[in-house]
N, CA, C, O and CB atoms as a CASP TS submission, in Angstrom:
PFRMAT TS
TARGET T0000
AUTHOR 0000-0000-0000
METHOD Language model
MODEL 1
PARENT N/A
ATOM      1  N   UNK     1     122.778 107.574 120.401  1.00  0.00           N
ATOM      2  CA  UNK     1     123.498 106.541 119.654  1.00  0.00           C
ATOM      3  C   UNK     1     122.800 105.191 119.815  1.00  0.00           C
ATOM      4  O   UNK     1     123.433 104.144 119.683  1.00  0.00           O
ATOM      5  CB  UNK     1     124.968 106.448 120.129  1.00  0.00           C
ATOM      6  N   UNK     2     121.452 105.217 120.109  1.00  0.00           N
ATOM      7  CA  UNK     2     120.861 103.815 120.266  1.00  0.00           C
ATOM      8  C   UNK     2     120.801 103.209 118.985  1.00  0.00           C
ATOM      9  O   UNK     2     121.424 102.192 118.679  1.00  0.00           O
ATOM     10  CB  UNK     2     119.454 103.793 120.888  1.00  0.00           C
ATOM     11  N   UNK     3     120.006 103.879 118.204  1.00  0.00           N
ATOM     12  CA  UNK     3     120.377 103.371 116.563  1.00  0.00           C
ATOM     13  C   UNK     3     121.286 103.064 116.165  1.00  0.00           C
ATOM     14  O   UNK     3     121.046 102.192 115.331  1.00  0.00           O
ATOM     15  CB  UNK     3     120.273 104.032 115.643  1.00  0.00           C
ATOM     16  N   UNK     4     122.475 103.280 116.252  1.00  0.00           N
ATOM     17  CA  UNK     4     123.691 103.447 115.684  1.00  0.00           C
ATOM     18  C   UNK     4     123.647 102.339 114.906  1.00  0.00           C
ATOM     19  O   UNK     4     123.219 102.383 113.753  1.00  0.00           O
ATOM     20  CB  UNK     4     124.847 103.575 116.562  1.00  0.00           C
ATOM     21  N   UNK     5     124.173 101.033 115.585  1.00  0.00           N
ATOM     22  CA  UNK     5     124.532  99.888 115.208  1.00  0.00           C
ATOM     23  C   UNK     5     123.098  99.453 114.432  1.00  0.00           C
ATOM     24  O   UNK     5     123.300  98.543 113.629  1.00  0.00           O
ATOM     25  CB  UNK     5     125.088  98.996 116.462  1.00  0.00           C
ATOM     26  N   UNK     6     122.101  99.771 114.475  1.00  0.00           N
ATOM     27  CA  UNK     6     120.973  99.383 113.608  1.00  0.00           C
ATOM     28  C   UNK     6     121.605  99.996 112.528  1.00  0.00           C
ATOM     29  O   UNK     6     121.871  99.211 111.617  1.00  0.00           O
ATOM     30  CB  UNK     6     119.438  99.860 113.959  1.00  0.00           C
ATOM     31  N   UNK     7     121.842 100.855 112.396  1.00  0.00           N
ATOM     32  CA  UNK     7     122.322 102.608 111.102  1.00  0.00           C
ATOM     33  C   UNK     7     123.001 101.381 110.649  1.00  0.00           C
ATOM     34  O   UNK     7     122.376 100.543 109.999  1.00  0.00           O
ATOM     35  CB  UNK     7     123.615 104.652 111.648  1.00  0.00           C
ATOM     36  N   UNK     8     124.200 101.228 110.943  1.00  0.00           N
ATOM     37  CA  UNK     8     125.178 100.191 110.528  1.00  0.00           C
ATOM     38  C   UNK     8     124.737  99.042 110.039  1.00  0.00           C
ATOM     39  O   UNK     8     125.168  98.793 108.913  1.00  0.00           O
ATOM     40  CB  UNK     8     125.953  99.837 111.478  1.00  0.00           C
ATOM     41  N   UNK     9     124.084  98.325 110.465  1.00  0.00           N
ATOM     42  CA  UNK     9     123.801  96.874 109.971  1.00  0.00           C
ATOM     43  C   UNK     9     122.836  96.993 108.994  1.00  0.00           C
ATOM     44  O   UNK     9     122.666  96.068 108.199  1.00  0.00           O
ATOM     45  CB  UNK     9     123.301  95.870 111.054  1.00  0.00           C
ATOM     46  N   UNK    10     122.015  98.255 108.929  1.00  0.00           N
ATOM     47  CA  UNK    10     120.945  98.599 107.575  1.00  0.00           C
ATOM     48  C   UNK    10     122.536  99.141 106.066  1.00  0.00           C
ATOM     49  O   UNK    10     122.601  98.710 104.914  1.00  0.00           O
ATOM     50  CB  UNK    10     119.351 100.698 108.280  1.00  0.00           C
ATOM     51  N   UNK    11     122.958  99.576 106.364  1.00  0.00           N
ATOM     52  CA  UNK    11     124.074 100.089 105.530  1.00  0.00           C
ATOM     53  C   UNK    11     125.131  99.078 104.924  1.00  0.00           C
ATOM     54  O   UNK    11     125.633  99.147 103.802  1.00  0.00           O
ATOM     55  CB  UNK    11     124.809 101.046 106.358  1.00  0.00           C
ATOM     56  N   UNK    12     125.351  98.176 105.846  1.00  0.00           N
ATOM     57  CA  UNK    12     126.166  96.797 105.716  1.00  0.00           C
ATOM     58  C   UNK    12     124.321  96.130 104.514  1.00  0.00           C
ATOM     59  O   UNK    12     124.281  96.399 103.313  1.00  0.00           O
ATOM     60  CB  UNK    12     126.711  95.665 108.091  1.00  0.00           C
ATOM     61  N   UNK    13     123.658  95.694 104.901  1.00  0.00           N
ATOM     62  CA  UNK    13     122.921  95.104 103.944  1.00  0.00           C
ATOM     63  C   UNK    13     122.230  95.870 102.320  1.00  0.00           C
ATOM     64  O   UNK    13     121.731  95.313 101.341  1.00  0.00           O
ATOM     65  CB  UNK    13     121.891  94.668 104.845  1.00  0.00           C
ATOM     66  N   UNK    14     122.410  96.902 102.527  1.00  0.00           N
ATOM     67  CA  UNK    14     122.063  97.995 101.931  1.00  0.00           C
ATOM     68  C   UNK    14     123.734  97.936 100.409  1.00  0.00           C
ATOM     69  O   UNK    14     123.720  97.853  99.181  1.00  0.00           O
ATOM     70  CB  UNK    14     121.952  99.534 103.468  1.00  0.00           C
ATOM     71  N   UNK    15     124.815  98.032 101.399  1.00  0.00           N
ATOM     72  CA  UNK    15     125.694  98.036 100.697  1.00  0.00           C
ATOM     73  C   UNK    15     126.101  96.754  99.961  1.00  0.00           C
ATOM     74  O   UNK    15     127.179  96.820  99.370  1.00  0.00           O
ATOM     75  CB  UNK    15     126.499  98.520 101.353  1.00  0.00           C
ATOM     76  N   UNK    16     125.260  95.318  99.877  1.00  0.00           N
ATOM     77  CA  UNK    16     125.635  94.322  99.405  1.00  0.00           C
ATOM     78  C   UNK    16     124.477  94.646  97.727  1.00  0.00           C
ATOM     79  O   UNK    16     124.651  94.484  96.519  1.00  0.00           O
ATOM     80  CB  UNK    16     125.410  92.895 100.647  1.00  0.00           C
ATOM     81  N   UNK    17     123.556  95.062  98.442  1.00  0.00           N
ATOM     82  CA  UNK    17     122.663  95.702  97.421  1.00  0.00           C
ATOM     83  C   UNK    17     123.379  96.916  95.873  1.00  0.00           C
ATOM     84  O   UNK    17     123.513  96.961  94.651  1.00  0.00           O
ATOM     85  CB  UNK    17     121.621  96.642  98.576  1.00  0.00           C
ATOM     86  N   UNK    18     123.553  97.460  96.780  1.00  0.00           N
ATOM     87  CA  UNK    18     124.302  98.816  96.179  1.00  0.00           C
ATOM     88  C   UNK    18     125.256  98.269  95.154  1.00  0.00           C
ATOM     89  O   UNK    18     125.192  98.698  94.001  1.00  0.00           O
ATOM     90  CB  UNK    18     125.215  99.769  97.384  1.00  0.00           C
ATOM     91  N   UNK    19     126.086  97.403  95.472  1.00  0.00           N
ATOM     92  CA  UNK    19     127.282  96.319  95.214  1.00  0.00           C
ATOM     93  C   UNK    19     126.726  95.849  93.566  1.00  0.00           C
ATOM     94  O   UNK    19     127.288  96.107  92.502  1.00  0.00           O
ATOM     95  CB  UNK    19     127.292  94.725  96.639  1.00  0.00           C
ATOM     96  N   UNK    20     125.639  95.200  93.753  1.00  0.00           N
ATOM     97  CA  UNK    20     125.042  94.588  92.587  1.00  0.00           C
ATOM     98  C   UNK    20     124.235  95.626  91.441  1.00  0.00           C
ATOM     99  O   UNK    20     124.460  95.642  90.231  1.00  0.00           O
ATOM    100  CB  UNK    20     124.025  93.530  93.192  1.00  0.00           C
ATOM    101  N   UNK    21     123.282  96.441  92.150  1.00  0.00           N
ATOM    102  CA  UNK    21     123.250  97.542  91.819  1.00  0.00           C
ATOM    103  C   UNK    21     124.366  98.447  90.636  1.00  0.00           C
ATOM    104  O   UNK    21     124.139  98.812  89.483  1.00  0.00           O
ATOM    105  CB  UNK    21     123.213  97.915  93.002  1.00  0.00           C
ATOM    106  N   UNK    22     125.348  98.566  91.319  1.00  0.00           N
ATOM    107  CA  UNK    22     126.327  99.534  91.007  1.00  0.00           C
ATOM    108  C   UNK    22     127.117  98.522  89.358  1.00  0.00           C
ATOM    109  O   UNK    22     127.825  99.178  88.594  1.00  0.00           O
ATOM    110  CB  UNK    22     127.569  99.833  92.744  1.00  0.00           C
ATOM    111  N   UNK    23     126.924  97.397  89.135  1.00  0.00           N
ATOM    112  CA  UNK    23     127.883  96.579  88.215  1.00  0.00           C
ATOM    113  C   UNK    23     126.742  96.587  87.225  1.00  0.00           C
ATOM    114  O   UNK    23     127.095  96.447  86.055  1.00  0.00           O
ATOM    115  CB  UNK    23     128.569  94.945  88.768  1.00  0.00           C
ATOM    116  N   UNK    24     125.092  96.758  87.510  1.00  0.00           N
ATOM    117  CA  UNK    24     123.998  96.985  86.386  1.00  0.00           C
ATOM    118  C   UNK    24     123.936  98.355  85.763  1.00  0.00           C
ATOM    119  O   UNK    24     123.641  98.693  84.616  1.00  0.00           O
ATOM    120  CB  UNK    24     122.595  96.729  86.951  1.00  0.00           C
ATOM    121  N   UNK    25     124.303  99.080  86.858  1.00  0.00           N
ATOM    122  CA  UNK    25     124.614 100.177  86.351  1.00  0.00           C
ATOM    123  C   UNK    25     125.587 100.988  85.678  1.00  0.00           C
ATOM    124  O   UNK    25     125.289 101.871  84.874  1.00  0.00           O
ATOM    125  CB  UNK    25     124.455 100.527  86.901  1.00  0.00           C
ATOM    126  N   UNK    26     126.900 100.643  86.058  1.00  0.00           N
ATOM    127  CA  UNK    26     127.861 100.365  85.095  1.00  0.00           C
ATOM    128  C   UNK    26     127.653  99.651  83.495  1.00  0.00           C
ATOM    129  O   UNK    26     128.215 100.048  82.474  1.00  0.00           O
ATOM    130  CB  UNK    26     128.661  99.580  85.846  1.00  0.00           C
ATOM    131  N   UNK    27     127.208  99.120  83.544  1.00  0.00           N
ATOM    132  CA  UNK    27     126.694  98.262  82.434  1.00  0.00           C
ATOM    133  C   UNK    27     125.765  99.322  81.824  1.00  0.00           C
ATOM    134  O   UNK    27     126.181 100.115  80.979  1.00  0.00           O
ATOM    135  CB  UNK    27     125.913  96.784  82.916  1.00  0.00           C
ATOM    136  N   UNK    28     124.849  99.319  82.147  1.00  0.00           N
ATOM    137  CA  UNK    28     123.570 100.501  81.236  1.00  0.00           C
ATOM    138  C   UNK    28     124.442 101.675  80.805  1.00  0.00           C
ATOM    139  O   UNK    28     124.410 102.186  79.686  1.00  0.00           O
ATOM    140  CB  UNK    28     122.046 101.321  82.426  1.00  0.00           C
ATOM    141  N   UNK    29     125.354 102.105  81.983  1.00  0.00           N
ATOM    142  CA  UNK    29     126.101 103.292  81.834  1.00  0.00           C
ATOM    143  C   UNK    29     126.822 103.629  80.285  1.00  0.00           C
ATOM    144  O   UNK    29     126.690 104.534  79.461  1.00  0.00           O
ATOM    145  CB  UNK    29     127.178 103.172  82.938  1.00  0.00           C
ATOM    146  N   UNK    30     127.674 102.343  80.381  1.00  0.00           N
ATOM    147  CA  UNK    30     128.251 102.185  79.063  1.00  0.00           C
ATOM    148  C   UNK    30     127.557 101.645  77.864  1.00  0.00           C
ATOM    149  O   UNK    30     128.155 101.558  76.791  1.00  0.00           O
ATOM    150  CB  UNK    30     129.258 101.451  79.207  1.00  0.00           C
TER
END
């Protein structure tokens, strides 16, 4: 579990990404 909290804090920045991501894609979607 040494990574762990790295795992986490890549996923937390990852998911702000994803976030913006996900509303362009929605968009193309439709």
């Amino acid at each position: 579990m040494a990574g762990h909290s790295q795992f986490k804090n890549i996923m937390h920045k990852k998911g702000r990404a994803d976030a913006k991501r996900a509303k362009v894609f929605t968009k193309l979607g439709r």
